[in-house]
mmCIF entry with sequence, helices, sheets and N, C-alpha, C, O atoms, coordinates in Angstrom:
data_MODEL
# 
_entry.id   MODEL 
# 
_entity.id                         1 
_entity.type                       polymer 
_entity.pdbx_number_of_molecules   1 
# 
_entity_poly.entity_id                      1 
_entity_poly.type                           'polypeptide(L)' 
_entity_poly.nstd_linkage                   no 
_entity_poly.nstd_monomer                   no 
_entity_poly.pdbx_seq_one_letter_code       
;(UNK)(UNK)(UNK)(UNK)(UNK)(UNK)(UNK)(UNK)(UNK)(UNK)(UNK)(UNK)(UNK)(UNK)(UNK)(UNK)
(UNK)(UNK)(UNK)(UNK)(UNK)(UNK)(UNK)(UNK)(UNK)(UNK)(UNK)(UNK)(UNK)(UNK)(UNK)(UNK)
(UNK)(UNK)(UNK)(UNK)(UNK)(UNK)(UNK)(UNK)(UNK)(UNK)(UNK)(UNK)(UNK)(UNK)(UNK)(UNK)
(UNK)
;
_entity_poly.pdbx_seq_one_letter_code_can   XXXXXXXXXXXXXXXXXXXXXXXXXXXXXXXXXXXXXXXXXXXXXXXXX 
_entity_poly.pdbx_strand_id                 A 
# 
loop_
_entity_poly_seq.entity_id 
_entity_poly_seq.num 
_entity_poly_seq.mon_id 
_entity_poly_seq.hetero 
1 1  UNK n 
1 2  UNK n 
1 3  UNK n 
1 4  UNK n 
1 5  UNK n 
1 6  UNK n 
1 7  UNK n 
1 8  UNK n 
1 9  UNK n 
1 10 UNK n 
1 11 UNK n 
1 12 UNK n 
1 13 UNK n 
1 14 UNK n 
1 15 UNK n 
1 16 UNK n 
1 17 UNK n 
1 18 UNK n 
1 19 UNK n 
1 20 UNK n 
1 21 UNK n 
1 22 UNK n 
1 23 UNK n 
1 24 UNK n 
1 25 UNK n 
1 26 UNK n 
1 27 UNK n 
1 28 UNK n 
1 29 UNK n 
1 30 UNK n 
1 31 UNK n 
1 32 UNK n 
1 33 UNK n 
1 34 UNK n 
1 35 UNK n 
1 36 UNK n 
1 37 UNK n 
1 38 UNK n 
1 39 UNK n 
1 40 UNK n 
1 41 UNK n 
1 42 UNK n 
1 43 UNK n 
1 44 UNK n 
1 45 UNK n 
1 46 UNK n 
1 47 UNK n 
1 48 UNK n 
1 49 UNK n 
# 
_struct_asym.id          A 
_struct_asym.entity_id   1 
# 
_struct_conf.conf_type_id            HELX_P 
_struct_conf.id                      HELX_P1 
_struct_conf.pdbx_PDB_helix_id       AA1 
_struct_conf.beg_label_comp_id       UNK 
_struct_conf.beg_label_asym_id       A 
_struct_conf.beg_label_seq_id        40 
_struct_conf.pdbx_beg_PDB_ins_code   ? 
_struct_conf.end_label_comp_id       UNK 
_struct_conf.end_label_asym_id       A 
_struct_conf.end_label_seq_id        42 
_struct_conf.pdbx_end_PDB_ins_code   ? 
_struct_conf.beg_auth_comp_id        UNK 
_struct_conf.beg_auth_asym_id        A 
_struct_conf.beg_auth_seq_id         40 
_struct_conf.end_auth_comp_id        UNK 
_struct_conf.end_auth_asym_id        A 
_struct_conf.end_auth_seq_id         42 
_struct_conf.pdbx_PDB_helix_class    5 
_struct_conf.details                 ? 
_struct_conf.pdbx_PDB_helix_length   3 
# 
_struct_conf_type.id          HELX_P 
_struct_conf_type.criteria    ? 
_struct_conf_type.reference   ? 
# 
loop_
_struct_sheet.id 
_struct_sheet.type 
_struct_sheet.number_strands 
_struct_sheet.details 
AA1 ? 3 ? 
AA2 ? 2 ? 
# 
loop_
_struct_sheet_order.sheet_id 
_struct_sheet_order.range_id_1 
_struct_sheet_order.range_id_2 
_struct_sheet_order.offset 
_struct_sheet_order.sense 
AA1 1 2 ? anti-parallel 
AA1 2 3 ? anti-parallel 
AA2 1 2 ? anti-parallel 
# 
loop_
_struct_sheet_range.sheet_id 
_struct_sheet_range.id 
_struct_sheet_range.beg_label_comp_id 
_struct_sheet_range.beg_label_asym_id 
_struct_sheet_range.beg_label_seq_id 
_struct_sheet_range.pdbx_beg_PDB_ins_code 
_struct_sheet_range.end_label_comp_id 
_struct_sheet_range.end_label_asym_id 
_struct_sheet_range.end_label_seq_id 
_struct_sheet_range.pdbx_end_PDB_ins_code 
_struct_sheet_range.beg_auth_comp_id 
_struct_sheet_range.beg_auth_asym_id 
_struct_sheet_range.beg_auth_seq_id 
_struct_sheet_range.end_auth_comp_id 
_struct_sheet_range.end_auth_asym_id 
_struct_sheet_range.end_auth_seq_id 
AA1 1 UNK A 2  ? UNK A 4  ? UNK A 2  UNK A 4  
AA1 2 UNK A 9  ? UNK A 12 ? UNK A 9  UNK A 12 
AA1 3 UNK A 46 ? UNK A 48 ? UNK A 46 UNK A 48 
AA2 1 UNK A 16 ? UNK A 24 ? UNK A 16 UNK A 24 
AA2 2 UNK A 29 ? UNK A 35 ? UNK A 29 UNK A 35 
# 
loop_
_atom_site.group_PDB 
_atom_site.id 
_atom_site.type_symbol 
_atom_site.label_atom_id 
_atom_site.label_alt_id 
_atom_site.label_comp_id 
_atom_site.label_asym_id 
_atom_site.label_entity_id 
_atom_site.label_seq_id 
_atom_site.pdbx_PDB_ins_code 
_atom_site.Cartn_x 
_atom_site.Cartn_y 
_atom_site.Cartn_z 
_atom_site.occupancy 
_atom_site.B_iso_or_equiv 
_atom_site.pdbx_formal_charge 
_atom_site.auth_seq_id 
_atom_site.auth_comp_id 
_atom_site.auth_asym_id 
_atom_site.auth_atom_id 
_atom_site.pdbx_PDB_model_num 
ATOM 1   N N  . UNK A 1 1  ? 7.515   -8.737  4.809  1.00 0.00 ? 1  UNK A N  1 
ATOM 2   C CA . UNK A 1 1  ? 7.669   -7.582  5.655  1.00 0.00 ? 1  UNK A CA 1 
ATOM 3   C C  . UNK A 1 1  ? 9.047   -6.996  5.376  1.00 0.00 ? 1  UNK A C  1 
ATOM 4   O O  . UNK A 1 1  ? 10.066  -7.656  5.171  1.00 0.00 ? 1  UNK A O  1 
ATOM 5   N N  . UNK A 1 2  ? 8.928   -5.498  5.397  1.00 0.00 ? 2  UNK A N  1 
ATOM 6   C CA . UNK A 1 2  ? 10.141  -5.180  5.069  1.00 0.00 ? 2  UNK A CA 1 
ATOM 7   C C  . UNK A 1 2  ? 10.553  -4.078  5.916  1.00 0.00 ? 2  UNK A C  1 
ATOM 8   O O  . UNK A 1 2  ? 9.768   -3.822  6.829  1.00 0.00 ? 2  UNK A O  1 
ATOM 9   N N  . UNK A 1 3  ? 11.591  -3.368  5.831  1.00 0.00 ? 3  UNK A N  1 
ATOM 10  C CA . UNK A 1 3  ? 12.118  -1.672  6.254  1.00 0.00 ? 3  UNK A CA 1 
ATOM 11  C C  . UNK A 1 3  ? 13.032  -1.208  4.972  1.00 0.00 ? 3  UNK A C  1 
ATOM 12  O O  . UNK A 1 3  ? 14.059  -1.597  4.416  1.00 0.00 ? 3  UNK A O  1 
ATOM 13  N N  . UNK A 1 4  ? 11.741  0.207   4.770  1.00 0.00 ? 4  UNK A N  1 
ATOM 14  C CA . UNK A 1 4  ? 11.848  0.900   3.837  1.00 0.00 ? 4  UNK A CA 1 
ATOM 15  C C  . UNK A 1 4  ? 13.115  1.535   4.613  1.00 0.00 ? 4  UNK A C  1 
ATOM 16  O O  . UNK A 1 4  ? 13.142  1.635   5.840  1.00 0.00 ? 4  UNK A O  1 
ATOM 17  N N  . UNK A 1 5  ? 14.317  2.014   3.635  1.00 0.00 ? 5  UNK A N  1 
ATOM 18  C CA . UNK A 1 5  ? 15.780  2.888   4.147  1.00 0.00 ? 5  UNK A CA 1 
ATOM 19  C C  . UNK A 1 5  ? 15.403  3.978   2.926  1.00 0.00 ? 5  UNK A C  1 
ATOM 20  O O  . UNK A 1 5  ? 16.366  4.325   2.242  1.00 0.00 ? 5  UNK A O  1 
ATOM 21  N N  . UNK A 1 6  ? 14.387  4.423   2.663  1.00 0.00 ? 6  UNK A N  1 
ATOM 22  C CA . UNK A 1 6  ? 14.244  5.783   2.253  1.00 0.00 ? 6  UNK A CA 1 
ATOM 23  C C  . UNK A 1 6  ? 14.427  5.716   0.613  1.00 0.00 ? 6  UNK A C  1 
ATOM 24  O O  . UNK A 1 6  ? 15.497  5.386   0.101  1.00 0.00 ? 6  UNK A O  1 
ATOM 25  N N  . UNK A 1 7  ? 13.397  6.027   -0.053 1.00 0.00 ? 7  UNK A N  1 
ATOM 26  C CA . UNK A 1 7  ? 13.965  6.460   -1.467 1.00 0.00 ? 7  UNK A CA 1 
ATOM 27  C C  . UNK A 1 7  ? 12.794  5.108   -2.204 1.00 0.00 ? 7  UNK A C  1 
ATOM 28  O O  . UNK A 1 7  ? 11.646  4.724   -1.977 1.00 0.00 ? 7  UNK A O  1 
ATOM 29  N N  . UNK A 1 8  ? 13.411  4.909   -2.734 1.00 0.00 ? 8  UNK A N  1 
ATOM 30  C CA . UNK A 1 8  ? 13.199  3.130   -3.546 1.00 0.00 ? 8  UNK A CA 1 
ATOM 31  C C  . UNK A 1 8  ? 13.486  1.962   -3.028 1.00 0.00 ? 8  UNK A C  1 
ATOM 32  O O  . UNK A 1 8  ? 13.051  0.932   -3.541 1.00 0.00 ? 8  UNK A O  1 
ATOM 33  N N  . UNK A 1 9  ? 14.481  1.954   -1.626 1.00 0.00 ? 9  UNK A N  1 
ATOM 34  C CA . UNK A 1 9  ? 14.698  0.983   -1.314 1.00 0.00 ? 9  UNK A CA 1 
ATOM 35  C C  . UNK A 1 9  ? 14.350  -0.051  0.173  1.00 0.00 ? 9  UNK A C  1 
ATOM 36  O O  . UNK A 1 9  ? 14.054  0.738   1.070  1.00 0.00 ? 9  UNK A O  1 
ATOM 37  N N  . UNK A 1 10 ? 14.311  -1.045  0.532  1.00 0.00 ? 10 UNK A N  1 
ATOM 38  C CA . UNK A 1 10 ? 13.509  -1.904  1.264  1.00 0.00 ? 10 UNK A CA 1 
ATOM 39  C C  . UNK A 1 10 ? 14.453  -3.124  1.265  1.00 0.00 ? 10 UNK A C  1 
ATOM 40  O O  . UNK A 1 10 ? 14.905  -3.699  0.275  1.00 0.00 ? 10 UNK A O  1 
ATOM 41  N N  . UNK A 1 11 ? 14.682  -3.436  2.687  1.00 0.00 ? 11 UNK A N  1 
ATOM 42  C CA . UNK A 1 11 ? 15.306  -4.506  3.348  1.00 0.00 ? 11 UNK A CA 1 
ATOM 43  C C  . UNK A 1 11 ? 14.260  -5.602  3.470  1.00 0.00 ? 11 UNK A C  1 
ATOM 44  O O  . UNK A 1 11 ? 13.185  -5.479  4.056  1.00 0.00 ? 11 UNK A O  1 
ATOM 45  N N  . UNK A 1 12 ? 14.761  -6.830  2.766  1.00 0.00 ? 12 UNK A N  1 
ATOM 46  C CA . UNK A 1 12 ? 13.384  -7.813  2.942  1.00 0.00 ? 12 UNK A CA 1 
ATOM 47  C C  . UNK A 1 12 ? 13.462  -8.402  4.285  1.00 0.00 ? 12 UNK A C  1 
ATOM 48  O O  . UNK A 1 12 ? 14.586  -8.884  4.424  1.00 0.00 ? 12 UNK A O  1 
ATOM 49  N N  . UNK A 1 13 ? 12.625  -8.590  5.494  1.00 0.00 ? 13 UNK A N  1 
ATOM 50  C CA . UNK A 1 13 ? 12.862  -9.298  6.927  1.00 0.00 ? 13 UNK A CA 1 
ATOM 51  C C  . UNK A 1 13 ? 12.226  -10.705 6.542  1.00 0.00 ? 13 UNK A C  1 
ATOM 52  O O  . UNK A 1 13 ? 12.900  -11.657 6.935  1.00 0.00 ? 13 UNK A O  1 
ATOM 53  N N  . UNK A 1 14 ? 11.191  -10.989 5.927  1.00 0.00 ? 14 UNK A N  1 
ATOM 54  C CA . UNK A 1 14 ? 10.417  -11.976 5.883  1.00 0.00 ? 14 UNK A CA 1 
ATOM 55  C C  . UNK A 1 14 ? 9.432   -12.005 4.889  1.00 0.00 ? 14 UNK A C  1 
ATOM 56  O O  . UNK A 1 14 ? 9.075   -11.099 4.135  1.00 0.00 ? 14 UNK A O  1 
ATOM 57  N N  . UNK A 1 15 ? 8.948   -13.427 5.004  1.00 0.00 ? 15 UNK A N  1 
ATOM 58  C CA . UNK A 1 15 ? 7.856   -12.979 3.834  1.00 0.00 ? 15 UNK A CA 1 
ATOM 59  C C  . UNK A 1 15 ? 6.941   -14.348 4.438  1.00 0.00 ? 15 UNK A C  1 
ATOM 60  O O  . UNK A 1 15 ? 7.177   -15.492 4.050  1.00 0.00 ? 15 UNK A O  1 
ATOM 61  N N  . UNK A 1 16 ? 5.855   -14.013 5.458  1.00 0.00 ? 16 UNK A N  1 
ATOM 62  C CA . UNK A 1 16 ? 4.904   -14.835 6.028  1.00 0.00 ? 16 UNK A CA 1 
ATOM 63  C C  . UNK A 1 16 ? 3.734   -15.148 5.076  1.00 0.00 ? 16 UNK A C  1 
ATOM 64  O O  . UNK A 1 16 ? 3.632   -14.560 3.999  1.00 0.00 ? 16 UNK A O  1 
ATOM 65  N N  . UNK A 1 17 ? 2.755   -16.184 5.532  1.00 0.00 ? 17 UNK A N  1 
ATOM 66  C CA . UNK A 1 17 ? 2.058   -17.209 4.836  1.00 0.00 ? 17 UNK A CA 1 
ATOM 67  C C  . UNK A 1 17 ? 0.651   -16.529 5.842  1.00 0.00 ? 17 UNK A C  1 
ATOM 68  O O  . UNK A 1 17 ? 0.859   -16.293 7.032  1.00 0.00 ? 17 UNK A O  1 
ATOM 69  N N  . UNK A 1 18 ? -0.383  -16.331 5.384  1.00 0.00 ? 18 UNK A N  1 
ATOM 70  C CA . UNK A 1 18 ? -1.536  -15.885 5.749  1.00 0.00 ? 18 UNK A CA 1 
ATOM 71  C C  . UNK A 1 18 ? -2.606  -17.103 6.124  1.00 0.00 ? 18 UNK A C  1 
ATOM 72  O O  . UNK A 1 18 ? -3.688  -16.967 5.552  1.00 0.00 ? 18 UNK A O  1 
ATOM 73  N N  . UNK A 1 19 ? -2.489  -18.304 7.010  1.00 0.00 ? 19 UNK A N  1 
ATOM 74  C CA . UNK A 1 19 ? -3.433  -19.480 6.977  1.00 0.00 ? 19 UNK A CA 1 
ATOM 75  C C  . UNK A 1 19 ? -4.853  -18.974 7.424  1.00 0.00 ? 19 UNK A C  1 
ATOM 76  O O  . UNK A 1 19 ? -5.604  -19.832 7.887  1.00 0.00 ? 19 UNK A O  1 
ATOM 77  N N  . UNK A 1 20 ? -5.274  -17.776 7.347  1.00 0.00 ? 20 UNK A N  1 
ATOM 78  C CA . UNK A 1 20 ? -6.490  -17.719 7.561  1.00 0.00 ? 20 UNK A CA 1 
ATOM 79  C C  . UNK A 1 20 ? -6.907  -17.006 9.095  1.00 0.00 ? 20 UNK A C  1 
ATOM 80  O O  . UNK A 1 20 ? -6.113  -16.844 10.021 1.00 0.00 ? 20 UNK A O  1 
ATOM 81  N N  . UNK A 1 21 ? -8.288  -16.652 9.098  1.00 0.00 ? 21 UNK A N  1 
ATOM 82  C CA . UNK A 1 21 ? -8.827  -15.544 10.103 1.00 0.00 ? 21 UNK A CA 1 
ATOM 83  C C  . UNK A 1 21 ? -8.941  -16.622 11.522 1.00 0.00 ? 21 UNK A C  1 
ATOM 84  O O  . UNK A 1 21 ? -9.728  -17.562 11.418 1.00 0.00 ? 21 UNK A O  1 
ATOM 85  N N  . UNK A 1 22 ? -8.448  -16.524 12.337 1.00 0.00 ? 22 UNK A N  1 
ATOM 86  C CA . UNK A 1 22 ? -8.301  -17.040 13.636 1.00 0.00 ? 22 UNK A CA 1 
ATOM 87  C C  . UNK A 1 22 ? -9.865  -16.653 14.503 1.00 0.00 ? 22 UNK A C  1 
ATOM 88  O O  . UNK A 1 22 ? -10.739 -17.479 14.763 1.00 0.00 ? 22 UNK A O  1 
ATOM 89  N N  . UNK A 1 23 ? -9.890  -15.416 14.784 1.00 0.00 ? 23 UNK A N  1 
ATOM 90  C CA . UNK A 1 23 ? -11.208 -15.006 15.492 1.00 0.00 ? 23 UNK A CA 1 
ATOM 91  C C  . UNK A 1 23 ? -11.259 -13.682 15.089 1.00 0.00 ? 23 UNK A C  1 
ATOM 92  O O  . UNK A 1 23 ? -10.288 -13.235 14.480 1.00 0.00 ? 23 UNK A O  1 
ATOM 93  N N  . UNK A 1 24 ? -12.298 -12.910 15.337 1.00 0.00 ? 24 UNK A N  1 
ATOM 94  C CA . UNK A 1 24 ? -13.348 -11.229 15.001 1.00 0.00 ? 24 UNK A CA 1 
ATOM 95  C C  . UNK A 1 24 ? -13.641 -11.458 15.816 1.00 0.00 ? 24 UNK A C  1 
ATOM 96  O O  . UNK A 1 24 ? -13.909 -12.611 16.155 1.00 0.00 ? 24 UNK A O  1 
ATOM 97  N N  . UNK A 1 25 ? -13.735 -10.375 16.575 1.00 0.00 ? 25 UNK A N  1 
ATOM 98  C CA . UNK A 1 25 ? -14.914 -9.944  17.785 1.00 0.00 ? 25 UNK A CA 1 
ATOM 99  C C  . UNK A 1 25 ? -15.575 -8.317  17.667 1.00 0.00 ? 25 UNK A C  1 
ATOM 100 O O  . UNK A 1 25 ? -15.989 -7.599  18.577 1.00 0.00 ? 25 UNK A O  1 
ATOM 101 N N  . UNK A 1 26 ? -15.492 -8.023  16.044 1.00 0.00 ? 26 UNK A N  1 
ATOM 102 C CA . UNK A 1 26 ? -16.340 -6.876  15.605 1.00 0.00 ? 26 UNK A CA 1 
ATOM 103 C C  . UNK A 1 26 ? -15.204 -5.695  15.745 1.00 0.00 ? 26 UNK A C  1 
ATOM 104 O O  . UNK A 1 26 ? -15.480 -4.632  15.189 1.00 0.00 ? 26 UNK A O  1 
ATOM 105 N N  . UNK A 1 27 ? -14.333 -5.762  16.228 1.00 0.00 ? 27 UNK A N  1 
ATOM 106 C CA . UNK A 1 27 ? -13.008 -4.594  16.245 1.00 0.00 ? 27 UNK A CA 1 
ATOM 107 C C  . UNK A 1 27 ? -11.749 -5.162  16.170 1.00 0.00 ? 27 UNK A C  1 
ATOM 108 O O  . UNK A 1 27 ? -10.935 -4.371  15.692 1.00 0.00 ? 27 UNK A O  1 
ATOM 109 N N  . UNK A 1 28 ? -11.257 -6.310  16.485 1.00 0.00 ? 28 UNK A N  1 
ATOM 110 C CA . UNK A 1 28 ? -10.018 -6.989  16.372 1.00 0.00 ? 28 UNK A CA 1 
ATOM 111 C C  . UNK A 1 28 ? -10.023 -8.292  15.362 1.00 0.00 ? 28 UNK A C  1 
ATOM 112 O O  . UNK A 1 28 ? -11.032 -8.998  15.362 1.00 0.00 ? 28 UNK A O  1 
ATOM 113 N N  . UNK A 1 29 ? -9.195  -8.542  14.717 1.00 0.00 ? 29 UNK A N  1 
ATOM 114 C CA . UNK A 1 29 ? -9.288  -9.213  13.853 1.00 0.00 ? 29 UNK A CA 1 
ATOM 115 C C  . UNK A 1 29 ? -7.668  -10.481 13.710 1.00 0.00 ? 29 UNK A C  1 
ATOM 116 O O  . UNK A 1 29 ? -6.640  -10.183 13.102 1.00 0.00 ? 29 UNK A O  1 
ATOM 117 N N  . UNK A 1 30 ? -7.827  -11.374 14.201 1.00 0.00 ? 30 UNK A N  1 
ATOM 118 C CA . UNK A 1 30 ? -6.327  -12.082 14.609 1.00 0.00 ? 30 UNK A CA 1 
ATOM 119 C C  . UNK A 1 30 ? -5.925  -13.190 13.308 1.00 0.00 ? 30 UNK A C  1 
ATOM 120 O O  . UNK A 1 30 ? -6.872  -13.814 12.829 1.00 0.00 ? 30 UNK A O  1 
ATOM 121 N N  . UNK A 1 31 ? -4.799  -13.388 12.849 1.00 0.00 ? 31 UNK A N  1 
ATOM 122 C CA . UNK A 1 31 ? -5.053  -14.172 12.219 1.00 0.00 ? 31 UNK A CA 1 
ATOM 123 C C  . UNK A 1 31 ? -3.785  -15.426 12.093 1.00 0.00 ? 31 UNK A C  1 
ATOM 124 O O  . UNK A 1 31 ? -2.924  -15.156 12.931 1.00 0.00 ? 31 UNK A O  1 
ATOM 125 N N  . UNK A 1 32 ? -3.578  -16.149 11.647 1.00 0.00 ? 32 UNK A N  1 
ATOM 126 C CA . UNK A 1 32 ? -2.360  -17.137 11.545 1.00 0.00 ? 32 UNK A CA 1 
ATOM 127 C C  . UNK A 1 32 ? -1.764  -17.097 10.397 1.00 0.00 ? 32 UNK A C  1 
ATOM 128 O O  . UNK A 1 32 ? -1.781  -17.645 9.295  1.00 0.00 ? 32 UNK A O  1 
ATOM 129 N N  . UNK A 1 33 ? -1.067  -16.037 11.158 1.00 0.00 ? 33 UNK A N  1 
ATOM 130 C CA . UNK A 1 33 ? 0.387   -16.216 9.920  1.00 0.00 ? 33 UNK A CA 1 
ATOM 131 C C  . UNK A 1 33 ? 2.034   -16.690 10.892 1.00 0.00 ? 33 UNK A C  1 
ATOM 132 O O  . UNK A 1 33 ? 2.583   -16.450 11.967 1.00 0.00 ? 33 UNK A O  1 
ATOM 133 N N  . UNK A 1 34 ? 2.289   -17.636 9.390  1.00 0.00 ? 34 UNK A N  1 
ATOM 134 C CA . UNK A 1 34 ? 3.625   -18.376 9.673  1.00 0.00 ? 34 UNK A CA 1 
ATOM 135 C C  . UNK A 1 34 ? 5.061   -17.781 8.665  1.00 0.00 ? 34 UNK A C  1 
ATOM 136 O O  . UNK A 1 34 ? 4.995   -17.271 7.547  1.00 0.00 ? 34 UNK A O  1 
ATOM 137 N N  . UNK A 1 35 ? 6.150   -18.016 9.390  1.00 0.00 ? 35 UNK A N  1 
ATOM 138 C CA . UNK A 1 35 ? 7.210   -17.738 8.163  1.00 0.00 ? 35 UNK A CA 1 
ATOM 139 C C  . UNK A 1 35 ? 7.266   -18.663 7.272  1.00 0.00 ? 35 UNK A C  1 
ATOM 140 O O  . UNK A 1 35 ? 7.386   -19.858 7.544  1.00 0.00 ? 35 UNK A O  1 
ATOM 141 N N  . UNK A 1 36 ? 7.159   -18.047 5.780  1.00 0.00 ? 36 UNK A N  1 
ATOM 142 C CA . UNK A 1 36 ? 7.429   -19.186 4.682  1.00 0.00 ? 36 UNK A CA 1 
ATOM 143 C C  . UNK A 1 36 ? 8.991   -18.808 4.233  1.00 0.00 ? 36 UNK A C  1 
ATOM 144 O O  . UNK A 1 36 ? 9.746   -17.876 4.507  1.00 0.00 ? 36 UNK A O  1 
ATOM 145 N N  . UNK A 1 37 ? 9.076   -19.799 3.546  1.00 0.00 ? 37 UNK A N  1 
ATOM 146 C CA . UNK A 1 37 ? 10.671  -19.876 2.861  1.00 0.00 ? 37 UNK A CA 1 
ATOM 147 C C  . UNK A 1 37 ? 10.343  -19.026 1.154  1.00 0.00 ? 37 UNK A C  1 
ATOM 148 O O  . UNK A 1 37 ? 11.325  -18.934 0.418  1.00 0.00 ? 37 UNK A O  1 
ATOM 149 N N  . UNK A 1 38 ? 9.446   -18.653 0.814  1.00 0.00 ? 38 UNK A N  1 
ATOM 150 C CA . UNK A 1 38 ? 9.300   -18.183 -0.551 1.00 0.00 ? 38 UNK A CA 1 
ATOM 151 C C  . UNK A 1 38 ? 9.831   -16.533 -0.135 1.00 0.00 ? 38 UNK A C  1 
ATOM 152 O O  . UNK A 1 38 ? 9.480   -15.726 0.726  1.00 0.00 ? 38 UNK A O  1 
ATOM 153 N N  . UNK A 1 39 ? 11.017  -16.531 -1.407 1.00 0.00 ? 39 UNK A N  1 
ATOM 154 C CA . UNK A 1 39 ? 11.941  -15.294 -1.708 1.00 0.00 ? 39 UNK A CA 1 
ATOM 155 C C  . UNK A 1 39 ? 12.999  -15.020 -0.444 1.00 0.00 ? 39 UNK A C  1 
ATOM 156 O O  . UNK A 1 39 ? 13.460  -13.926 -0.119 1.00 0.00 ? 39 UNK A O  1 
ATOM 157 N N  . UNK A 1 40 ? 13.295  -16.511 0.272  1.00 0.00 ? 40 UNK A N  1 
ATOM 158 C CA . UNK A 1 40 ? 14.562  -16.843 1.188  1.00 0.00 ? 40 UNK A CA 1 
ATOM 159 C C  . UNK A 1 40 ? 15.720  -16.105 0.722  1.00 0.00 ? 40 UNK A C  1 
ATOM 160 O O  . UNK A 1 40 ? 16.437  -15.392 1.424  1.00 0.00 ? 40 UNK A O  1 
ATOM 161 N N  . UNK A 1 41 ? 15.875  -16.384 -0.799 1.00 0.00 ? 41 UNK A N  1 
ATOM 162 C CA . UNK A 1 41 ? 17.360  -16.026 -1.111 1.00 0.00 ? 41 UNK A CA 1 
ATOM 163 C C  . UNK A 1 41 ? 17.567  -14.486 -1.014 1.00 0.00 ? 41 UNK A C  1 
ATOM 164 O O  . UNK A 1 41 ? 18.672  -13.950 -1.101 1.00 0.00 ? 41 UNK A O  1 
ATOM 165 N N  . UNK A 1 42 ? 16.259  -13.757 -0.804 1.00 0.00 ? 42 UNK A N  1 
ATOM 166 C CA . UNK A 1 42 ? 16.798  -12.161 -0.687 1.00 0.00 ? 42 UNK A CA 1 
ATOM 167 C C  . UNK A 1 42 ? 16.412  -11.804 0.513  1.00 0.00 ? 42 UNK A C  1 
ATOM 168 O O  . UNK A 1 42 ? 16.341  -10.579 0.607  1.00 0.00 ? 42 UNK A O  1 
ATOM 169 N N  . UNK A 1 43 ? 16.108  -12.426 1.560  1.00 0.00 ? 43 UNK A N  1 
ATOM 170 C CA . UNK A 1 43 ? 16.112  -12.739 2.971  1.00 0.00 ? 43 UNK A CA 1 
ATOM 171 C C  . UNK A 1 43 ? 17.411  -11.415 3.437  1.00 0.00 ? 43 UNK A C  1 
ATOM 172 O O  . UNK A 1 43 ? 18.551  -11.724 3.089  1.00 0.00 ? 43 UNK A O  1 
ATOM 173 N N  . UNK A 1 44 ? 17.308  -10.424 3.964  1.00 0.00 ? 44 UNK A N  1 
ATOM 174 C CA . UNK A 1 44 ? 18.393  -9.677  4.868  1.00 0.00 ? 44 UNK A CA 1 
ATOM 175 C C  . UNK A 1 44 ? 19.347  -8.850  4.124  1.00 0.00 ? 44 UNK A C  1 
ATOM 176 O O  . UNK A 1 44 ? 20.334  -8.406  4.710  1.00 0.00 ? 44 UNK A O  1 
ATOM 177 N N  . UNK A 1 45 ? 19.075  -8.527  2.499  1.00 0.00 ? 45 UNK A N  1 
ATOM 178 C CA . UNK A 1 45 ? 19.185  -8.083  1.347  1.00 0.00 ? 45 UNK A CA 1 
ATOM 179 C C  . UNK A 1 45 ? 18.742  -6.768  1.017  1.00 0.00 ? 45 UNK A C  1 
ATOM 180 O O  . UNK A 1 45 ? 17.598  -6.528  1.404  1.00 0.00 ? 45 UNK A O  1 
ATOM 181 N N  . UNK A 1 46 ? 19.192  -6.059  0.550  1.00 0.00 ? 46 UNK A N  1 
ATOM 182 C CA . UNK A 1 46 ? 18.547  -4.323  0.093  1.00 0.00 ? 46 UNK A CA 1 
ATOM 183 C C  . UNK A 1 46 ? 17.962  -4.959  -1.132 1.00 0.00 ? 46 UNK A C  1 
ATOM 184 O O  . UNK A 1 46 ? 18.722  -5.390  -2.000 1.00 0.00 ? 46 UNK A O  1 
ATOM 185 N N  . UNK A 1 47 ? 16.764  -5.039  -1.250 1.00 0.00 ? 47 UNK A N  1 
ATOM 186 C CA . UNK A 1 47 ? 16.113  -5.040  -2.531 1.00 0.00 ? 47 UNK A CA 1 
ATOM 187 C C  . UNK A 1 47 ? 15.850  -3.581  -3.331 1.00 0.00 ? 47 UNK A C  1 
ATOM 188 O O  . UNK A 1 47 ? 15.180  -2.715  -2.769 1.00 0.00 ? 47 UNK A O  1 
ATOM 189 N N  . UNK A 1 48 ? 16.462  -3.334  -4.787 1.00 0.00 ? 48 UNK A N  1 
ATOM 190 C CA . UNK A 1 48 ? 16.160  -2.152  -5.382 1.00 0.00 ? 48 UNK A CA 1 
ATOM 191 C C  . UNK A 1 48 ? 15.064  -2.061  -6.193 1.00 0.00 ? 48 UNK A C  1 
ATOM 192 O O  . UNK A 1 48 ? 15.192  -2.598  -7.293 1.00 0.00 ? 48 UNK A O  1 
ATOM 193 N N  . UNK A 1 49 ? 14.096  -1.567  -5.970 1.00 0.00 ? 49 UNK A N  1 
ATOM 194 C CA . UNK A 1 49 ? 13.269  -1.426  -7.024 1.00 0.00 ? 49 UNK A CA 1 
ATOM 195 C C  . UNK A 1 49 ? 12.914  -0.662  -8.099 1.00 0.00 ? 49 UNK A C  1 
ATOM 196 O O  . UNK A 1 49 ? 11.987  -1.015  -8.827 1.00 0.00 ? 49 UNK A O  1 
# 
């Protein structure tokens, strides 16, 4: 997850782990996601792309 600051560039906040669909009830869709440690080191960082 990030925040785009306009242009090319994006502040990294996190980068969560998707364990799968929790429940559907035909319009909502919930699911379990956790924070992972993969791409920590640019954690709070302007990433340029």
């Amino acid at each position: 997850m990030g925040n785009w600051e306009g242009g090319q560039r994006a502040r990294l906040w996190s980068v969560l782990e998707n364990r799968g669909e929790i429940s559907e009830d035909g319009v909502l869709r919930t699911f379990d996601l956790v924070e992972s440690e993969q791409l920590a080191d640019l954690r709070n960082r302007l990433v340029i792309g």
